[in-house]
N, C-alpha and C positions, 0 to 999 in steps of 0.2 A: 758920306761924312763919317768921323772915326768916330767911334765908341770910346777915346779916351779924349780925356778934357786937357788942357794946360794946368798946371799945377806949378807952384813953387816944390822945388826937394826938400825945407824941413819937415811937409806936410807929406812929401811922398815917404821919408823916411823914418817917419811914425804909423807909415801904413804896413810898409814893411818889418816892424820891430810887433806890430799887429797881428799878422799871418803867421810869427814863429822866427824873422829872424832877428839874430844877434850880434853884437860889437864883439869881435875879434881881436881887433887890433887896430889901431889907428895911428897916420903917418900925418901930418897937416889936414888937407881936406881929404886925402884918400882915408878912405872908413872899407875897411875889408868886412864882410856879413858873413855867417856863416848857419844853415839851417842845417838839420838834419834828414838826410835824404838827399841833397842836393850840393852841389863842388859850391865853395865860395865864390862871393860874388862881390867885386871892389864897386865903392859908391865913391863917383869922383867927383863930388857934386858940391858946390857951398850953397850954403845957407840958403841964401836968400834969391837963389839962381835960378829962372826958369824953365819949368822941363817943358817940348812941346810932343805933342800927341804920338808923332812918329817914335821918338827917345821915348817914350813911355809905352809903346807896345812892345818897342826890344827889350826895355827891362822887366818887363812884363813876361817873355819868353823863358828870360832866365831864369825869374823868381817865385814864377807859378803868383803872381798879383793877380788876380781880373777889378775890372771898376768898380764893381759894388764894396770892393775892401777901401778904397778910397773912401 
């Protein structure tokens, strides 16, 4: 069983403004992050959208998240 949960992305995208990153720039739903240390990272995500566990381990990869920042 995976270690990450289902999550709507407003919830994931307060987790990641949590760990350090930031609004760059914003196109419609495309929201480009940008941390330091790390290449930006585009969230193409709406609101109200379901992420599920597999989509949340890959962004996870990218963004240095683990679950406990959830």
């Amino acid at each position: 069983m995976s270690q990450w949960p289902s999550i709507k992305s407003k919830r994931l995208l307060v987790a990641l403004f949590g760990i350090g990153w930031g609004l760059k720039r914003q196109s419609g739903s495309h929201r480009t992050l940008s941390r330091e240390g790390w290449p930006d990272f585009v969230f193409a995500f709406h609101d109200g959208e379901e992420i599920g566990p597999r989509m949340l381990a890959r962004i996870a990869k990218h963004t240095g998240l683990t679950p406990k920042d959830l």
